[in-house]
Phi, psi and omega in degrees: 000117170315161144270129209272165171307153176266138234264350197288356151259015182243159151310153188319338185254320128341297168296296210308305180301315190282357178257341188281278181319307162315309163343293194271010187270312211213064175310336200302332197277344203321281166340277160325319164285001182260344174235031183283335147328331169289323172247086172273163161250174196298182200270355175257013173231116162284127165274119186260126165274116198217106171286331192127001177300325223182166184285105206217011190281302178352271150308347172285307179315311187290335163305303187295343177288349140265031190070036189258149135280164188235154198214129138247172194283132195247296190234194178282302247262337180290353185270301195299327177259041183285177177238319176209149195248087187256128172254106136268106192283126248199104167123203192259149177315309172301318181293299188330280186280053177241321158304281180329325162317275182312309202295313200090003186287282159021275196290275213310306130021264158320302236259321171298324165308332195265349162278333185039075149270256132283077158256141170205124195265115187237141175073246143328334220259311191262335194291302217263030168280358190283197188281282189211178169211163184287084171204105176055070181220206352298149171233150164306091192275186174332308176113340191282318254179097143001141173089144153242179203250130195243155160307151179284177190253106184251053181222029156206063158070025160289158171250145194227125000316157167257125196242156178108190215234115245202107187280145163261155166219111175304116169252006154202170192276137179222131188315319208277321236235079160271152182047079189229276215293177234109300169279140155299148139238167178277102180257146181222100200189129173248358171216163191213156161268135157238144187297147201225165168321260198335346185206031191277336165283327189288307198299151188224010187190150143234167165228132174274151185173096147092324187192176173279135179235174177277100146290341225202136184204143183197113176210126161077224157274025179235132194219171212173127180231113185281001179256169150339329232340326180315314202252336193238065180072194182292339176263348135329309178295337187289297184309333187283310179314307187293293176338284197279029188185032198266000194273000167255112177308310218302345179236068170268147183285138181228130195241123186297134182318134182243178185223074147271129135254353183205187168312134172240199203236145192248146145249117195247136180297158189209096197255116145334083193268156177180161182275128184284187160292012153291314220047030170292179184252144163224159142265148196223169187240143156241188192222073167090080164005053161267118189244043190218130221298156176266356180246184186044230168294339162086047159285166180284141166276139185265098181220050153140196183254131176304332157259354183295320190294322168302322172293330187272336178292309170322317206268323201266346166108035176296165145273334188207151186230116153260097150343096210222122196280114162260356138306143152322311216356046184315292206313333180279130209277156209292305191304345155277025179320317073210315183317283207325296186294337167290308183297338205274330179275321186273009163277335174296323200237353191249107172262075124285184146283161149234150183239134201227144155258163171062128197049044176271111168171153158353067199244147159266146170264189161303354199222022182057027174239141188260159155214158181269165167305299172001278181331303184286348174274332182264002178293317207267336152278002188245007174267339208144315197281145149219025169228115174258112190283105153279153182238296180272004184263319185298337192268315201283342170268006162300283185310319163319319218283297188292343165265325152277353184069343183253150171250117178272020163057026158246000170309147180306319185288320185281289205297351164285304186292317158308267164317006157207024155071143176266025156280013168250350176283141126229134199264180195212105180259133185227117207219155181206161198259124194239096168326152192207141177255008167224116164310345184285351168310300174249154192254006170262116186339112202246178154215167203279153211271174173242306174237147166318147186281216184261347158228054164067043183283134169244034175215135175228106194248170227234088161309118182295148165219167189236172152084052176030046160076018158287026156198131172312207189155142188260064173205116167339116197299315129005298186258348155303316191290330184274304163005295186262354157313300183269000144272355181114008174291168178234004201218162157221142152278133174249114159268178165214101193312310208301302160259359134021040214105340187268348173065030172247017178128165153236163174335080165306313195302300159331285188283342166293284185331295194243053194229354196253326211259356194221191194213154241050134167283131171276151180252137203246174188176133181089076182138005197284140157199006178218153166322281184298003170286335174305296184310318174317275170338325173283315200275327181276336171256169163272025202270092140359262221216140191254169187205134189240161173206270169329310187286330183273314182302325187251043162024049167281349186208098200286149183325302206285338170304299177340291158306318178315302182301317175278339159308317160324308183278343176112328209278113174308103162253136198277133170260146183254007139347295175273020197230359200279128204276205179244031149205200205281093153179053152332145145297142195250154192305190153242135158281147147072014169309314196294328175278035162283142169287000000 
């Protein structure tokens, strides 16, 4: 059963019908709406409507990290006595309202919107206020806002998802996004609204990407964001602050002018995570993905704790913070996972993304109880994350994908990207360079060298491994990646065995080869040790986002440097500079790190 439109964007005669009809569905709300002004709530409490989709820790932290209680919705009648309302919506559009349906959440929903109390709508939040939408459609939304929401268009080479950090451009004035422009914010998103005749009252901000979209939607007390706010720093915290305090002008947050116009190219920190021979959690570095010292006792490197370390990056201007477990811990029952408990302590303090790896697959534990990939993946979003990278489970449904040509929708990439969309997939390709003096040698997509190999090879293809690169696999980094593309990934990290530890650059050749070949942002990896290896890159390639580790840990090369240089170079970056308010709300430390593993 649909859910009827919400009567607040329609004509009179309309609305009147869309109230009758709720009427004769769900008399049961009468009562309530007639006395929910009687039961406010404190003046420090939000109600979060949170179905269960998707990774929502995030945003509980930062209310409560500004000082909120949090009230969630149990039943419809708890939305109607909200005083302020925040959905952040999470996952596919279709699952989204089918909950909303069943639930009775829906109606009630409207009917709070149609008081235009305190609402704010984030992502999904804002998508399903439109009419409907194409995305495994059409399906019907709420219905509050004229339009429907469609896919970007990637077919004269946009990449799609649009992931990363994005200027808005503000078109009338709105309390929450007050000194918003300029500024980065965080988008994660494969489909949009565009502003239109019909709704040209509602939008209060657009963002360019490939065309202009609804970034921003705002009338009365109803607000709507196709970005993060969760996710995007200190100016996030600020646009969440105008919100939730928003019935006072004297404290909307004034955010020192910033110079954002575009998409920006992200750098992101990447701590390696593992049990040492202690068995504490470390973050640790390899050499060729050796992560164990070549002198002394030959121990694992130790080079901090994981969450202390995420918290100074965040502090220090990551764009994203990844997580990538290089333990097994097969033996462990999935809710003591140890990762679990890291992202759930670096989520409190750290507003970026975060991204978590290893061992997203199929596992048995100790005690014989099986999980799906699924399983280990929404355990790790309801932790925190909020793209989880596969690796060796992703070559082996490839190599399936490719020798059957069908997709059995049980893979982990299918069955993940289908419930939280595959701009939550990212796959993680770890590939080594195998010299050829002909392409006709192999039946996998090879290139011609820039230099020669070590006995003057002038061809090289680029071999996947599984197993943290001890065993090879007979597929290509190429056919891997348009594989897993057309399985449903949204992201790919590219590595390089090769280059690994070494701090001469990274696999220029490597990432043009599949950064060229796909329309999902590639992430570059492996091989950074200088400033100008960023740049390089950027410049030489179609490469998203670069991703450092060793250089950023033993602080031969600070982020911010990082950035510097590349603003220096023309390549659009988020600064945090531009993020600094006019009262206390810095990027903040991460507390209470040191009892952390």
């Amino acid at each position: 059963m649909e859910a009827a439109p919400c009567a607040v964007s329609r004509p009179p005669s309309s609305a009147t019908a869309a109230v009758r009809k709720r009427s004769k569905r769900s008399s049961s709300f009468t009562k309530v709406r007639v006395t929910a002004s009687a039961s406010s709530q404190q003046s420090n409490s939000v109600t979060l409507l949170d179905y269960g989709a998707g990774n929502v820790r995030s945003l509980r932290n930062a209310i409560r990290h500004l000082g909120f209680h949090i009230t969630d919705v149990h039943k419809p009648e708890d939305i109607l006595t909200a005083d302020r309302l925040v959905f952040p919506g999470v996952g596919a559009f279709g699952a989204a309202m089918q909950v909303l349906n069943q639930t009775g959440l829906g109606e009630a929903l409207c009917m709070y919107i149609d008081k235009d109390k305190p609402f704010l709508g984030i992502c999904l939040g804002l998508q399903l206020l439109f009419d409907s939408s194409e995305e495994n459609g059409p399906v019907k939304g709420l219905g509050v806002i004229p339009g429907t929401v469609g896919r970007f268009d990637s077919t004269q080479g946009l990449i799609v998802p649009h992931i990363g950090w994005n200027a808005l451009q503000p078109v009338k004035d709105s309390g929450i996004l007050h000194g918003i422009e300029g500024h980065h914010v965080y988008f994660v998103h494969s489909y949009r609204a565009l502003p239109s005749e019909d709704n040209k009252d509602w939008v209060s901000s657009l963002c360019y990407y490939g065309e202009s979209f609804v970034s921003s939607v705002s009338r009365g007390n109803v607000n709507a964001v196709q970005f993060h706010p969760e996710k995007s720093g200190a100016v996030g915290l600020s646009i969440l602050q105008n919100f939730l305090r928003q019935s006072s002008s004297s404290s909307l947050k004034t955010l020192v002018p910033g110079k954002a116009s575009k998409l920006a190219k992200r750098v992101i920190a990447c701590l390696d995570v593992r049990a040492n021979d202690k068995g504490d959690l470390v973050v640790t570095k390899g050499d060729q993905y050796d992560v164990r010292e070549t002198t002394g006792d030959n121990e694992v490197r130790n080079l901090g704790k994981p969450v202390e370390l995420a918290g100074q990056y965040y502090k220090d201007g990551a764009d994203e913070v990844s997580f990538l477990n290089i333990t097994g811990f097969r033996d462990f029952p999935l809710g003591d996972l140890p990762m679990l408990e890291v992202l759930r302590c670096a989520s409190e303090n750290v507003f970026v993304p975060l991204t978590v790896g290893g061992g997203i697959r199929d596992f048995t534990d100790a005690n014989g109880r099986y999980y799906s990939s699924l399983e280990v993946a929404s355990e790790y979003f309801r932790s925190g994350a909020d793209k989880v990278s596969i690796g060796s489970d992703a070559v082996f449904a490839a190599e399936e994908y490719l020798l059957t040509g069908v997709k059995s929708g049980k893979t982990s990439i299918e069955q993940i990207s289908r419930v939280y969309g595959n701009q939550a997939v990212v796959v993680s390709i770890d590939p080594r360079r195998v010299f050829i003096k002909s392409p006709d040698e192999v039946k996998f997509k090879s290139i011609k060298l820039m230099k020669p190999g070590p006995n003057g090879e002038e061809y090289a293809w680029y071999q996947c491994t599984v197993k943290g690169g001890r065993e090879g696999r007979p597929i290509g980094a190429y056919e891997l990646a348009k594989a897993v593309e057309h399985l449903g990934a949204g992201e790919i990290l590219l590595n390089c065995i090769d280059c690994d530890g070494q701090g001469e650059g990274y696999d220029i050749e490597l990432i043009k080869l599949v950064s060229d070949a796909v329309r999902i942002p590639v992430i570059a990896s492996s091989g950074a040790g200088a400033v100008e290896h960023f740049s390089e890159v950027f410049q030489k390639t179609n490469a998203s986002a670069a991703l450092a580790a060793g250089i950023f840990h033993r602080n031969e090369v600070p982020i911010q440097s990082v950035k510097e240089h590349l603003l220096d170079r023309g390549v659009e970056v988020r600064m945090l500079s531009m993020e600094k308010t006019q009262s206390n709300q810095p990027e903040m430390a991460p507390r209470g790190a040191a009892a952390v593993v």
